[in-house]
C-alpha positions as CSV (number, residue, x, y, z in Angstrom):
1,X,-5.5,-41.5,62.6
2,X,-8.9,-41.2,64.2
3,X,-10.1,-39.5,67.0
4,X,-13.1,-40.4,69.2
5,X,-14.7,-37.0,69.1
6,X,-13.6,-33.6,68.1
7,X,-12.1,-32.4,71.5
8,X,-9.6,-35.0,70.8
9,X,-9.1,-33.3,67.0
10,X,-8.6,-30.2,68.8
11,X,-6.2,-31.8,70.9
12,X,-4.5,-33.5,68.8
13,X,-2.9,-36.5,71.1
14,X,-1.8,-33.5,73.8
15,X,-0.1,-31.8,70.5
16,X,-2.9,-29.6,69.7
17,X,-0.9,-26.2,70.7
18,X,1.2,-26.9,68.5
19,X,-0.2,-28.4,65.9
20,X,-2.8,-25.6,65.6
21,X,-0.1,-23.1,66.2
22,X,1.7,-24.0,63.5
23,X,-1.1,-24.0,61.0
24,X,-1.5,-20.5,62.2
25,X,1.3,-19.3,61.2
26,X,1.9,-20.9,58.0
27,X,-1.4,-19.5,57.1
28,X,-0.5,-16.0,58.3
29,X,2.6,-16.0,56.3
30,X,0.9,-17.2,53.2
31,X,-1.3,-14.2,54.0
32,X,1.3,-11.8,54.1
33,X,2.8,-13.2,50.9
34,X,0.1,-12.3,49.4
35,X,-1.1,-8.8,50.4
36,X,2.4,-7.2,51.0
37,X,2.8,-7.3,47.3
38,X,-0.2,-5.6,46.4
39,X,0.1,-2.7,49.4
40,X,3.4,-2.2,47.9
41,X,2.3,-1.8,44.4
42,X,-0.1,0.3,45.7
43,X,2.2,3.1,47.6
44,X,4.4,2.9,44.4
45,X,1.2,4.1,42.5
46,X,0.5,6.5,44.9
47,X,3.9,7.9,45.1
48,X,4.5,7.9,41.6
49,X,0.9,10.1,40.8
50,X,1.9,12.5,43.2
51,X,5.2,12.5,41.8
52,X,3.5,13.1,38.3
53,X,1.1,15.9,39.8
54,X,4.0,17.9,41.4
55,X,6.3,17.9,38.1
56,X,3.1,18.7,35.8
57,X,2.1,21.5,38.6
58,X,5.5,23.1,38.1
């Protein structure tokens, strides 16, 4: 498919909301899929030091 300038990319044959919406999305969710795992491993870490700290403190 080729397009005669790149307002017609953009537009994508009238589709362009969608078609850009969707790669959006799929691009947000591969985002998420990647930093939720770390922020998670993070609090655990977190939790767990202060854990440690408050049994050695006792």
């Amino acid at each position: 498919m080729s397009f005669a300038s790149f307002g017609d990319f953009l537009a994508m044959g009238h589709h362009g909301l969608y078609v850009w919406s969707a790669y959006g999305i799929c691009l947000a969710v591969l985002i998420f899929n990647v930093v939720a795992p770390i922020a998670a491993r993070k609090r655990y870490l977190q939790q767990e030091a202060r854990r440690l700290r408050r049994e050695n403190g006792k």
